[in-house]
C-alpha positions as CSV (number, residue, x, y, z in Angstrom):
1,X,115.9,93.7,69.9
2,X,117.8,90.5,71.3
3,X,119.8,91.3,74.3
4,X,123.7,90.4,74.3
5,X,124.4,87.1,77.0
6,X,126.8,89.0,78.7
7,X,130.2,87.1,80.3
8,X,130.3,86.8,83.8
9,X,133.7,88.9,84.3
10,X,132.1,91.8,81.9
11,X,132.1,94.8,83.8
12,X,128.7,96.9,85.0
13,X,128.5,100.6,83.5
14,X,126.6,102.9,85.5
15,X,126.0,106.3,83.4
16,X,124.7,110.3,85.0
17,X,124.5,113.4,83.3
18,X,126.8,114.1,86.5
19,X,127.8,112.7,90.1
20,X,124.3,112.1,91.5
21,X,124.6,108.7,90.4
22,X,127.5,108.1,92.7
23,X,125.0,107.4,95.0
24,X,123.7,104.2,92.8
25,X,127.3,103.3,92.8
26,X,127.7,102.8,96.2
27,X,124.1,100.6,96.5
28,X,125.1,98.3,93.8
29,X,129.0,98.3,95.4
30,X,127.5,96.9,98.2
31,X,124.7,94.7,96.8
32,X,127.2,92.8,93.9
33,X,130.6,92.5,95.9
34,X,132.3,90.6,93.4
35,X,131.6,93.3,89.9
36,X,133.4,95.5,88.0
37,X,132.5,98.9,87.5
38,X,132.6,101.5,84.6
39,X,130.8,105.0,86.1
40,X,130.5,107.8,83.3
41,X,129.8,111.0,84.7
42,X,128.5,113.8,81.5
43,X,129.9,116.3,84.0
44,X,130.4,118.4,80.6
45,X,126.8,118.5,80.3
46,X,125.0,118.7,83.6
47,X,122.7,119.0,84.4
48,X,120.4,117.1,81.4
49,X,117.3,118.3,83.2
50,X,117.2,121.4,80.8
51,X,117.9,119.7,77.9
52,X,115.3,118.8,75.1
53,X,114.3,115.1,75.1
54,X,116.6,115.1,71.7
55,X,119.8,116.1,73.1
56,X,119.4,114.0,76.1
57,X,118.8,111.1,73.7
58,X,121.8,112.1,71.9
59,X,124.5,112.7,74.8
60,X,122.7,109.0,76.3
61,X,123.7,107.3,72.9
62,X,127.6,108.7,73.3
63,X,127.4,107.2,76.5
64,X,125.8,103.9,75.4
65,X,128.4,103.6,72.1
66,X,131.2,104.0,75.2
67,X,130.0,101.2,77.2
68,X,129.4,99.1,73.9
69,X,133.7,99.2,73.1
70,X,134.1,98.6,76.5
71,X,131.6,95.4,76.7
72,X,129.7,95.9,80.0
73,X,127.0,92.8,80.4
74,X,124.9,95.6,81.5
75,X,124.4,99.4,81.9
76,X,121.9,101.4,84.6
77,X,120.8,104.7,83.7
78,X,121.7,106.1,87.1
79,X,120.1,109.9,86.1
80,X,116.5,110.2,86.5
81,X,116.3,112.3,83.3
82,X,117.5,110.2,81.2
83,X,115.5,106.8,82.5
84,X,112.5,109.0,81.4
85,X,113.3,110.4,78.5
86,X,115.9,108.2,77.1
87,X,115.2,104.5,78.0
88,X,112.9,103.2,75.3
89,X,114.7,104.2,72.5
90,X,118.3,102.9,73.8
91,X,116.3,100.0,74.5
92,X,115.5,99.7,70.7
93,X,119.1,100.7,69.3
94,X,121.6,98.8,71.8
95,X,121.8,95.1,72.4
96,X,123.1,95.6,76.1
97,X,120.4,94.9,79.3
98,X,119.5,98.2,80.2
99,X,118.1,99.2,83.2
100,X,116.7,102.1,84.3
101,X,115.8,104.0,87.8
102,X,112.0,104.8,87.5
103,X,111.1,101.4,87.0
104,X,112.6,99.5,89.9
105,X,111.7,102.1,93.0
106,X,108.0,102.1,91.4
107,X,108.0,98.5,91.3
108,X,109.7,98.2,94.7
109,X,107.2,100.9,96.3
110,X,104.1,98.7,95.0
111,X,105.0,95.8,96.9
112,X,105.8,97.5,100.4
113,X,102.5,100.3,100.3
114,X,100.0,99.9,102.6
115,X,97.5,102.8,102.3
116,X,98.4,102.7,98.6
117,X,99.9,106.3,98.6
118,X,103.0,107.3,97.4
119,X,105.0,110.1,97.3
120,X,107.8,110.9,94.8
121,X,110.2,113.9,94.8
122,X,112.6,114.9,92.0
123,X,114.1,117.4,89.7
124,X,111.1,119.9,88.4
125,X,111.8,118.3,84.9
126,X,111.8,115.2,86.1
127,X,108.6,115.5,88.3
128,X,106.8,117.9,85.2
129,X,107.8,114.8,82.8
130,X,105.7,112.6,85.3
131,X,107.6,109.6,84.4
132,X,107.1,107.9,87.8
133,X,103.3,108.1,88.1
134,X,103.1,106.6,84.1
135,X,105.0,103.9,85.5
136,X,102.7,103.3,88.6
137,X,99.7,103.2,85.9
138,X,101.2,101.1,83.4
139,X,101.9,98.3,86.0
140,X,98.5,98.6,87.4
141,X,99.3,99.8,90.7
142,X,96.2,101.5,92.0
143,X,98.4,103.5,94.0
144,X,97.7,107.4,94.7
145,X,100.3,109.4,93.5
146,X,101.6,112.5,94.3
147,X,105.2,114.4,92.9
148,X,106.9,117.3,94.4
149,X,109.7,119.0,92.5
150,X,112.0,120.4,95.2
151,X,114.6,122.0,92.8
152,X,116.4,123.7,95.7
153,X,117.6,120.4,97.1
154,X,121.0,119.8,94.5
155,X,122.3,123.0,95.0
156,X,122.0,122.4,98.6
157,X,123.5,119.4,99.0
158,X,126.1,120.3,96.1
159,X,127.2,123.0,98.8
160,X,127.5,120.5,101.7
161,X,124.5,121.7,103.6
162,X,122.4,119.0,103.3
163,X,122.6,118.5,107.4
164,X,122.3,122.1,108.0
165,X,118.8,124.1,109.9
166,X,118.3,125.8,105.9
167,X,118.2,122.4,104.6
168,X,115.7,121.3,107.1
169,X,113.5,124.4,106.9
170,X,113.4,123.6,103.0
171,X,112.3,120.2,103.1
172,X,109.5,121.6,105.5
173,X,108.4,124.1,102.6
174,X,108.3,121.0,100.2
175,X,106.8,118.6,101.9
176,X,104.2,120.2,103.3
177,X,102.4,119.2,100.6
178,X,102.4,115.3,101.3
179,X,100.8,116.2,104.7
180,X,97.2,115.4,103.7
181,X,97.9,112.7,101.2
182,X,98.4,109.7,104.0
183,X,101.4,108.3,102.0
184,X,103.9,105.7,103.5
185,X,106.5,105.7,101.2
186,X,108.2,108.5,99.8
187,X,110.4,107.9,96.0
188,X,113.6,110.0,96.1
189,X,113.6,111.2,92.3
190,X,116.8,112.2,92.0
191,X,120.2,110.4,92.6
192,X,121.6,113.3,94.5
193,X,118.5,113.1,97.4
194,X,119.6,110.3,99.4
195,X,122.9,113.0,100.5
196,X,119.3,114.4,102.2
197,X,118.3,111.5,103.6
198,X,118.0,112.0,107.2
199,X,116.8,115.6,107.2
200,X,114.1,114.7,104.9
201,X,113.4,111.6,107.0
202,X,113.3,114.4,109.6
203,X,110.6,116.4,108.7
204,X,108.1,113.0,107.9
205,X,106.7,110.7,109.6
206,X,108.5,108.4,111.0
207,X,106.0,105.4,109.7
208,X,107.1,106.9,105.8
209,X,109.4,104.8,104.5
210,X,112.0,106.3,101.7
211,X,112.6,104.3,98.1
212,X,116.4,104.8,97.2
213,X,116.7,104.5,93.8
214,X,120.6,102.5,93.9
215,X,119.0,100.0,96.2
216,X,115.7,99.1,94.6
217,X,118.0,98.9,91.4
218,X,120.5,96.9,92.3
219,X,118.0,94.3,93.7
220,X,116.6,94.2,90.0
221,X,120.3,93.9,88.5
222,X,120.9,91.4,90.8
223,X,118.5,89.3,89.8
224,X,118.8,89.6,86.3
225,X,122.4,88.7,86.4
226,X,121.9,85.4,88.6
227,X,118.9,84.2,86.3
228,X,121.3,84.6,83.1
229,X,123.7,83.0,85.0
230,X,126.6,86.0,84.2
231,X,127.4,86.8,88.1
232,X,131.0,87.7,88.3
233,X,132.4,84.1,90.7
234,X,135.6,84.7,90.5
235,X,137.7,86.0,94.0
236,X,139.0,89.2,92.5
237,X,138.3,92.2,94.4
238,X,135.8,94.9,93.3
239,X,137.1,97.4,90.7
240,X,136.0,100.9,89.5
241,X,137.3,102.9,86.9
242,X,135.6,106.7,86.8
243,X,135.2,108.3,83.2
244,X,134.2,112.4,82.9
245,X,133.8,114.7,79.9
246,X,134.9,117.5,82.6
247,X,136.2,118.2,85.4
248,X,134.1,120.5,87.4
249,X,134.9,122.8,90.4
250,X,134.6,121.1,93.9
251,X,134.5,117.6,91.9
252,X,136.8,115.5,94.3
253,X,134.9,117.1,96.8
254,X,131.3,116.1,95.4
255,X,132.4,112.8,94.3
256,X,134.1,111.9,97.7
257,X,131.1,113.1,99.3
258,X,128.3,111.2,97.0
259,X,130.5,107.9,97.4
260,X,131.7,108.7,100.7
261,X,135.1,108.3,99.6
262,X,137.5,109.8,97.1
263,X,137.8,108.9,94.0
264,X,140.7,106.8,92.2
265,X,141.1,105.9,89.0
266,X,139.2,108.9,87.0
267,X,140.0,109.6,83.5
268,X,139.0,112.3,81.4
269,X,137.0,111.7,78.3
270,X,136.8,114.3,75.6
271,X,133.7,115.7,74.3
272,X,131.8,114.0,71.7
């Protein structure tokens, strides 16, 4: 389907089954200084990771129909689920560019490797839907790929102990299991993870080099905007306007500590 040439002062939506994607926020805040944002957190329907393909699609297209009134030039899929279940076909129903966050860190990850082994970490139903080593096939890669789920990290971080000795002596269990695989770059699968960063860093090698989803991303969108020309030029400052289907307990606490400052401007949007 023919993508919409989007105008140059259109905002940016960013969409997550919660406030992981916060995370992706802040990247592209920092890589595109001059857009608007719209972030849509499905906070009613976290987490998507036990959802059927089906509903995921559905809740996606909500999202999608929500952006479309609003007329972003683009929308990133900032929930790992989602990207992997749900891409293709919004791809097929909506006229917006759509970009995901399995493509871009693969892509990225291909192009820095050096022993050609990579690591990846997720969700378990994003790492049992194997989503990132089907990408690293269909582009060719030759790459060796190995996922971990490590399903205790959210509700570790979601409880502010992502610094803490328990945290550290998790990643340990996890990781383990990249110890004889020689990889030098390590994919974190899930928007929440880079909350993780350093003790995860930690317990690596220091030579492994992590793939932040927001980042590799926003190098993409940034691209994609310039070459169509639609890069917001004008000198008005940076915007963002938060939409949730709930408000969940300890959400300005999450989503001050996933942006790493609180958030303004959040509206509530009912239930679909």
């Amino acid at each position: 389907m023919e993508t919409i040439k989007p105008s140059q002062n259109s905002p940016i939506g960013i969409f997550d089954s919660g406030l992981g994607g916060l995370t992706v926020l802040k990247s592209l805040e920092k890589i595109l200084p001059n857009e608007s944002f719209l972030y849509f957190g499905d906070t009613a329907h976290v987490p998507y990771g036990t959802k059927s393909a089906e509903t995921v699609i559905r809740y996606s297209q909500h999202i999608m129909d929500f952006f479309q009134k609003h007329e972003t030039k683009a929308v990133v899929i900032a929930c790992n689920t989602a990207s992997a279940v749900a891409y293709q076909q919004l791809q097929q129903i909506y006229k917006i560019p759509l970009f995901d966050v399995v493509t871009p860190s693969v892509e990225y990850s291909i192009n820095i490797t050096k022993s050609k082994n990579v690591g990846v970490v997720g969700t378990f139903s994003t790492i049992q839907s194997n989503a990132y080593t089907k990408m690293f096939k269909k582009l060719g890669s030759g790459c060796f790929v190995k996922e971990v789920p490590c399903p205790l990290f959210v509700p570790i971080i979601e409880e502010g102990w992502a610094d803490t000795a328990i945290a550290k002596n998790i990643a340990e269990t996890y990781l383990k299991e990249f110890q004889d695989c020689n990889i030098d770059t390590l994919i974190l699968g899930c928007t929440h993870y880079p909350i993780m960063a350093n003790t995860i860093q930690d317990v690596l090698s220091k030579h492994i080099e992590l793939i932040y989803s927001g980042k590799t991303v926003g190098i993409k969108l940034k691209e994609y905007l310039k070459n169509q020309n639609c890069e917001n030029s004008s000198n008005t400052s940076q915007s963002v306007k938060y939409y949730v289907t709930d408000f969940p307990q300890k959400f300005d606490e999450l989503g001050s500590r996933f942006l790493g400052r609180q958030l303004n401007n959040v509206t509530h949007i009912p239930i679909v």
